[in-house]
C-alpha positions in Angstrom: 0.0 0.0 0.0 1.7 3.3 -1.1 -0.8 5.8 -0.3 -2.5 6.6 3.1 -5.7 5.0 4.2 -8.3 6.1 6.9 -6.5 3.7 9.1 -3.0 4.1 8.4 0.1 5.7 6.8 1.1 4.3 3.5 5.0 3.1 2.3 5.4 7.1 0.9 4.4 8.7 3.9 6.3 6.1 6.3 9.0 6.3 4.2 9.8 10.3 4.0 8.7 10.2 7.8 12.0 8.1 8.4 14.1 9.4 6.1 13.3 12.6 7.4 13.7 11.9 10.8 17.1 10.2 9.8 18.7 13.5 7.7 17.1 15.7 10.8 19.3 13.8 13.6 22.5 13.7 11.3 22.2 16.9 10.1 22.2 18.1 14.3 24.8 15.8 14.7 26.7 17.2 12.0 26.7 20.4 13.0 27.7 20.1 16.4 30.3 18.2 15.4 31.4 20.7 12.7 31.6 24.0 14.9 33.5 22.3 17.1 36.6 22.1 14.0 39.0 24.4 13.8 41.1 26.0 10.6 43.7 23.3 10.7 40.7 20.0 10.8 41.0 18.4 7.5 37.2 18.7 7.7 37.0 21.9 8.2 35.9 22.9 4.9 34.1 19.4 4.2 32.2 19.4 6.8 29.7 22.7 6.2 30.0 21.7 2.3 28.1 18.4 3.1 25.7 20.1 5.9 24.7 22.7 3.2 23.8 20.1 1.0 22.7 17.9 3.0 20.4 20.6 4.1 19.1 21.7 0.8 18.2 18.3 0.0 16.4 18.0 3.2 14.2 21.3 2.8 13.1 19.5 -1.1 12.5 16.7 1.1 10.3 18.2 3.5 8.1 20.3 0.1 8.1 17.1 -1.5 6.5 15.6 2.4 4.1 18.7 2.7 2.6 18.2 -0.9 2.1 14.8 -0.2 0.5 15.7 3.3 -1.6 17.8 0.7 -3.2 15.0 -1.7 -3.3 12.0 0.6 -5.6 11.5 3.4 -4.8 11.4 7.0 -5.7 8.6 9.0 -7.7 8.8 12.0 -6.3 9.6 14.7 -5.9 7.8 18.3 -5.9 9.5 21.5 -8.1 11.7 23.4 -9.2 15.0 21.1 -6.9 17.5 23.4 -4.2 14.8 22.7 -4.3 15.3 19.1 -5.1 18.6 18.9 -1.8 18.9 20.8 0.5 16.6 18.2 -0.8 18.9 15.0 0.6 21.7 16.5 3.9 19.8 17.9 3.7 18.9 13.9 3.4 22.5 12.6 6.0 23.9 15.7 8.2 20.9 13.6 7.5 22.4 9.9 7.8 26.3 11.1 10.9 25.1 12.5 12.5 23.2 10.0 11.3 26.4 7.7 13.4 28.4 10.2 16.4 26.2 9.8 16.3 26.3 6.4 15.9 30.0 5.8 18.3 30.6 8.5 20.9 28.4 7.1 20.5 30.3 3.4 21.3 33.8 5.3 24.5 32.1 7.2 25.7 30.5 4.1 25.3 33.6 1.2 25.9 36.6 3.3 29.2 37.1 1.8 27.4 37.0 -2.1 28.3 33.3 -2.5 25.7 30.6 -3.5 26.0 27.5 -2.6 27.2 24.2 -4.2 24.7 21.3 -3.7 27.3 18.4 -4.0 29.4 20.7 -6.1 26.8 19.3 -9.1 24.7 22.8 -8.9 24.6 25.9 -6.8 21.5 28.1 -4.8 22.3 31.6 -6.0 22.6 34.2 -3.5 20.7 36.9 -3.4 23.4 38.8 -1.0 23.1 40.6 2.2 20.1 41.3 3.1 20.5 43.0 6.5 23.7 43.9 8.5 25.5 41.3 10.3 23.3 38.8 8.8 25.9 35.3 9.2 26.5 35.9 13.0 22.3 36.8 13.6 21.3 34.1 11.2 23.6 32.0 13.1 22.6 32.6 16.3 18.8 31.9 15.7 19.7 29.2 13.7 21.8 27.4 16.3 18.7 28.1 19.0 16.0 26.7 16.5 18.3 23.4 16.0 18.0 23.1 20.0 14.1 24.3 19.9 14.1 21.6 17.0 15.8 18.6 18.8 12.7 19.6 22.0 10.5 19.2 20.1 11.7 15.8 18.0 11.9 14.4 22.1 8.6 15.1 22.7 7.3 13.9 19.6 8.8 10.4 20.1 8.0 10.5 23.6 4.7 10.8 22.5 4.5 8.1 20.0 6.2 5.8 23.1 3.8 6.9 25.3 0.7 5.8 22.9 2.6 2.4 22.3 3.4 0.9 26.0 1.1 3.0 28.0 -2.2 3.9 25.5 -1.7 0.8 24.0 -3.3 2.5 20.5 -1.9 2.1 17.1 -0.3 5.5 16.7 3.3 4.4 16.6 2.2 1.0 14.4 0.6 3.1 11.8 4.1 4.8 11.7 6.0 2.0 11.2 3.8 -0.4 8.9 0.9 0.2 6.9 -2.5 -1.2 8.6 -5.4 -2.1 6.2 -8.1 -1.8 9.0 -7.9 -0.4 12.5 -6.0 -2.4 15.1 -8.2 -1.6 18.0 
């Protein structure tokens, strides 16, 4: 089953959820490994190449998940009605911030009029300064959303552990496998 169903995610979905969740970590990882180099790490030019474009991938990633959020329906949803009303907006706090990141990391990477190389097989234009000291503010709020970001990826899979071994509800299942009728 590749698309969605009224009682669970299908292979697409479950598949960019994972993938996602997978670039998200490494990209955090990543970059608090890479600020940590200094001008003599044989990385130290490697390692923002590859989180750039790594990144930039990611945010195609995440308009490619969105439009597919779009078209496809949503499953229904377990838990009491304050409990999901709570995990859409812990979903759009997730989007807004990934937006964030992504915008963020564009104003760190082409304040100095550069663009920047996707896998050195394209490059992003830059469309310059835009206000003054733009890197170090861009830098700032992007480090603080990356933190905000990582919150808020805890809580979500505290959540989904939560429904598993304590709700007992499909929420988690749904995320891992497709269901062709509810498991309740």
């Amino acid at each position: 089953m590749l698309k969605n169903n009224a009682y669970s995610y299908g292979w697409l979905s479950i598949s960019l959820h994972w993938l996602t969740a997978i670039l998200i970590l490494g990209m955090f990882a990543l970059g608090l490994w890479m600020v940590e180099l200094d001008f003599y790490s044989a990385w130290y030019k490697d390692a923002p190449h590859y989180h750039k474009s790594i990144g930039l991938i990611l945010a195609a990633l995440i308009g490619f998940r969105l439009i597919c959020k779009l078209i496809q329906i949503k499953p229904l949803g377990e838990g009491k009605p304050w409990e999901q009303r709570t995990a859409g907006m812990v979903h759009l706090l997730l989007y807004s911030g990934l937006l964030g990141m992504f915008l963020t990391g564009y104003l760190i990477s082409t304040a100095d009029g550069r663009g920047i190389d996707i896998f050195n097989l394209m490059t992003l234009p830059s469309m310059g300064e835009w206000f003054e000291h733009q890197e170090d503010l861009a830098g700032e709020i992007h480090e603080w959303l990356a933190y905000a970001l990582m919150t808020l990826v805890a809580l979500h899979v505290l959540a989904a552990l939560k429904h598993h071994f304590i709700d007992k509800d499909a929420t988690l299942i749904k995320m891992i496998k497709p269901l062709t009728k509810s498991k309740d």
